[in-house]
N, C-alpha and C positions, 0 to 999 in steps of 0.2 A: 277343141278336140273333135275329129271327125266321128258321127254319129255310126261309122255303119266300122268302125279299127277304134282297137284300143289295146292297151297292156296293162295291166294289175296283176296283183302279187297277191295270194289268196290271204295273207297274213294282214294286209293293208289296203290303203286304198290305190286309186290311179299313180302310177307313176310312167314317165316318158318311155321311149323304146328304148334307145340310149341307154336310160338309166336298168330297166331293166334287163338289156343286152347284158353291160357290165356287172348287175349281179349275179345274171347265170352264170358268168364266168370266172366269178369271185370267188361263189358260196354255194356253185354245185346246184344250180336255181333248174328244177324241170319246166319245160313249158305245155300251158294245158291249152289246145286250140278251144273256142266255142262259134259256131256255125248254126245263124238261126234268121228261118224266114221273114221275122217280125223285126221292130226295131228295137235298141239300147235302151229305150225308155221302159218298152213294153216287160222283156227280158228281165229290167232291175230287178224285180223283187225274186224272179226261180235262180237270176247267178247268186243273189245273195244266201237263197238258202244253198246250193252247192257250197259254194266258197264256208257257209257257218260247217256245213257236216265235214267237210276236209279238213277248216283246223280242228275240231274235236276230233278228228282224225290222225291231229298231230303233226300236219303240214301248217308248220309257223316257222318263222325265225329262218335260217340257212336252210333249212328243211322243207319250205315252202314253194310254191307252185307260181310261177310267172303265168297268168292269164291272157291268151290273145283272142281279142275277141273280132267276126265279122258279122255283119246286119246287111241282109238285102232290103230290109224295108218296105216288107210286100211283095217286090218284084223280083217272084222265082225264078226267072229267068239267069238271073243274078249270080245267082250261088253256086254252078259248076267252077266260074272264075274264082271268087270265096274261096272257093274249096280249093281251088290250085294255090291261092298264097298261101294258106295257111301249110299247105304240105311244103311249099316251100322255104315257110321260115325256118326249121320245121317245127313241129311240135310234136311232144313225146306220144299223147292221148289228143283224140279228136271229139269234144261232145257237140252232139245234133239236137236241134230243137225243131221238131215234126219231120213227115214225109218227106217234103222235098228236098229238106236239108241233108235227112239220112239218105237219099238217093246220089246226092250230087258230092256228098263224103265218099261212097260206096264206090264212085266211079272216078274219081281222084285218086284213091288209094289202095291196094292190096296189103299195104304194108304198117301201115299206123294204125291202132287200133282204134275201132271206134265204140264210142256209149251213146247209144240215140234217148233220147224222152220225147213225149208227147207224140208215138206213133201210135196209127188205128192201122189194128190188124198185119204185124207186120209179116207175119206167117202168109197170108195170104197172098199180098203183094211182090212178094219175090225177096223182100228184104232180107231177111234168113230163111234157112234150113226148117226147121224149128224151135221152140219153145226149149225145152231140153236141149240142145245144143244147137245153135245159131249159125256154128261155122264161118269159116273164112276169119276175119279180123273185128268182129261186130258182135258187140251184144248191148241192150239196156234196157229201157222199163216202158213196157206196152200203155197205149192212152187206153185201149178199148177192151173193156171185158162185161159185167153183167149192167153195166150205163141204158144202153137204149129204153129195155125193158121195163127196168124199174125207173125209166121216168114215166112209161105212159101206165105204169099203174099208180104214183103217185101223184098224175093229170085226174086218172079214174077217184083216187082218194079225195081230191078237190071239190070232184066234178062228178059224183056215183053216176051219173045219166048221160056222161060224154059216150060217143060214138063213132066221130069222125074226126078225124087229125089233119091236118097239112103239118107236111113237111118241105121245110126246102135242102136243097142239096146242089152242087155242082158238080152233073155227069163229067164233066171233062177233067176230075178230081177222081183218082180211084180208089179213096180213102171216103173218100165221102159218097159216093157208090154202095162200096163195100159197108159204109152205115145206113144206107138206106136198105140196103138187103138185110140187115141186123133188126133196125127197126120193123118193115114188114113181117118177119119172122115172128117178133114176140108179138105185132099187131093182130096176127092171126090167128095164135095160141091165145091173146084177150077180147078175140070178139070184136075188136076193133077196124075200121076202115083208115085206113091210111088214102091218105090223097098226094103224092109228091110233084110237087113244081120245080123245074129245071130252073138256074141260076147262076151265070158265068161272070157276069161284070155288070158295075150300077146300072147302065141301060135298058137294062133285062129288066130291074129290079119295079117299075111303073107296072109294065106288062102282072110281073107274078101278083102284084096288090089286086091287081084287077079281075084276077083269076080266083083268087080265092075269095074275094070281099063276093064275088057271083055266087061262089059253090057254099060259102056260109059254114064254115065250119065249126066243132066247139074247142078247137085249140089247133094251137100253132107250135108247130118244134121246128129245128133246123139240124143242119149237121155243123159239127166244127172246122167247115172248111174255110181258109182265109180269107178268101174273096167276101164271103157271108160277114163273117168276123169282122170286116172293113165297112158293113152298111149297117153293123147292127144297132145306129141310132132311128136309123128310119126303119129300121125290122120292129124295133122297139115300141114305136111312136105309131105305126102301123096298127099294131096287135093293143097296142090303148083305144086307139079312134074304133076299131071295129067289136072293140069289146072281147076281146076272143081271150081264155084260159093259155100259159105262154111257158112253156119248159124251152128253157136253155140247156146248151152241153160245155159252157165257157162260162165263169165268173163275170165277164164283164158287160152281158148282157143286161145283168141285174144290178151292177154296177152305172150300167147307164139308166135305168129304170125299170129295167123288162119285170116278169113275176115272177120264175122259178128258176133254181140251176139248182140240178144233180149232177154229179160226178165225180170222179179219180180228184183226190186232194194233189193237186200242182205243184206244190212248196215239197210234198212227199216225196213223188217221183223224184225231185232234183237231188233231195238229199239220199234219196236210194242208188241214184248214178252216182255219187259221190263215193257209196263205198265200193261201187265196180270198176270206177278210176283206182282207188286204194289198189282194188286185187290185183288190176294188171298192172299197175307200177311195182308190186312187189313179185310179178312172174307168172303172172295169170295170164295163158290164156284167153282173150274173148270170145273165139268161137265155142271154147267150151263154160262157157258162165252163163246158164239159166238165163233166158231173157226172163225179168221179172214182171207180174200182174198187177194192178192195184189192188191193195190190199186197205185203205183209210179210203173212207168218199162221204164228200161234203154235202149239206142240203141247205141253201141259201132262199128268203121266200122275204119278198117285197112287200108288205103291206100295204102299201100307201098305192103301189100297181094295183092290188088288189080292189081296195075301195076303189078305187078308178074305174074298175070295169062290173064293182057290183057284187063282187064274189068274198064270202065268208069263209076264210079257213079256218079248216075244222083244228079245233085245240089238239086234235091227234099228232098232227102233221105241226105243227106248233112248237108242241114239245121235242120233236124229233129233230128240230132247224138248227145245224150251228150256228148259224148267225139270221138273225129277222131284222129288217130294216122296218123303222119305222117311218 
């Protein structure tokens, strides 16, 4: 089975095109596109939580959703084409996973509706109207809202005598801009010095260690821009060797070892797109359905990162962790 196509029935598991050609045309099967920058692998776990909240939603059996799914695998370049098969099969509903996915949906279709997740800032970027009504064919659940902030106050809870941050980001990402101007914002309002290092592709990635292992920082944050997202074993392994305090805005920093992730619970969002698929299957609207905010957000803290670089977290921040790795 090809990594970046697929078809599943939200009731079950994979099954061929074929097979589910014929049974949208047997048993009245809707088809749900999903269009996403990363790969099949990475995705598993958010289509599974969509797929859980639809059937509790009641799409099982004849009643159920044929899934087609496409993966640029990094390369957003990719996904305007994505975006044209999928309108071509067609599908009833179009879900997006991040920015460039919602862009390259956006400009495929006037006509399909779409539910994006995992966007930062989508008001700002031209992607809707607004928050209150989204307009055109689009609406779904924003990545960014009070995140930046309170991660560098619970760096400052780690760390009472931090003062200066690196960040990295990718200017040529306007989502990841747009969190670096988020970031500064609260960094200002806490007394804090932000430092940002520009970051477009691994090559880069020598240079910015070199930049900040000079400037000495007492912590490292980044943006959740994909590019970033793709080095973050050596972002990871970096921020161990230099000793530096490490707030993440992706799970899977701390997954590969890093020391902290705050943020929007992931598995949420999916199941919150899941009931604004419901609305517009039943006659909704997406320009006018609430893009929705995160409203659940998780606080992951590595220990073992921890002892690595020396640092005692305080039982406060402890108690508050849904998950601590030991």
């Amino acid at each position: 089975m090809s990594r970046r196509a697929f078809v599943a029935t939200v009731g079950g598991g994979l099954v061929s095109a074929a097979r589910a050609a014929r049974a949208q045309t047997g048993a009245g099967l809707r088809r749900l596109g999903w269009l996403s920058e990363t790969s099949a692998a990475s995705d598993g776990p958010n289509l599974d939580a969509l797929r859980a909240e639809l059937r509790a939603l009641g799409y099982t059996g004849r009643h159920g959703l044929a899934i087609e799914g496409r993966w640029a695998d990094g390369a957003v370049d990719r996904l305007p084409g994505l975006a044209l098969e999928l309108v071509r099969v067609p599908v009833h509903v179009l879900c997006t996973v991040g920015s460039p996915a919602s862009r390259a949906a956006r400009q495929a279709t006037s006509a399909i509706p779409i539910v994006f997740t995992r966007v930062a800032f989508p008001d700002q970027s031209g992607l809707i109207e607004t928050y209150s009504r989204p307009g055109g064919n689009i609406t779904g659940v924003a990545y960014i809202d009070p995140e930046y902030g309170k991660r560098l106050e619970l760096l400052r809870e780690a760390a009472p005598k931090l003062s200066r941050v690196a960040l990295i980001y990718n200017p040529d990402n306007p989502a990841s801009v747009l969190a670096l101007e988020e970031t500064q914002r609260w960094a200002t309002s806490l007394g804090i010095k932000l430092e940002p290092h520009e970051f477009r592709a691994g090559a880069e990635l020598d240079r910015v260690f070199r930049a900040i292992a000079l400037r000495r920082p007492d912590a490292l944050m980044t943006t959740a821009d994909l590019q970033i997202r793709a080095a973050r074993a050596r972002i990871v392994d970096f921020a161990a060797r230099q000793r530096l305090l490490a707030m993440y805005p992706i799970q899977d920093f701390v997954d590969a070892g890093g020391l902290m992730f705050y943020g929007a619970s992931i598995p949420e969002m999916f199941r919150r797109a899941a009931w604004s698929v419901d609305k517009i299957l039943k006659g909704a609207n997406p320009g006018d359905l609430p893009v929705e905010r995160p409203t659940k957000f998780d606080m992951v803290i590595n220990l073992k990162a921890a002892r690595t670089i020396g640092l005692a977290i305080p039982q406060t921040l402890l108690l508050r962790a849904d998950r601590v790795i030991e």
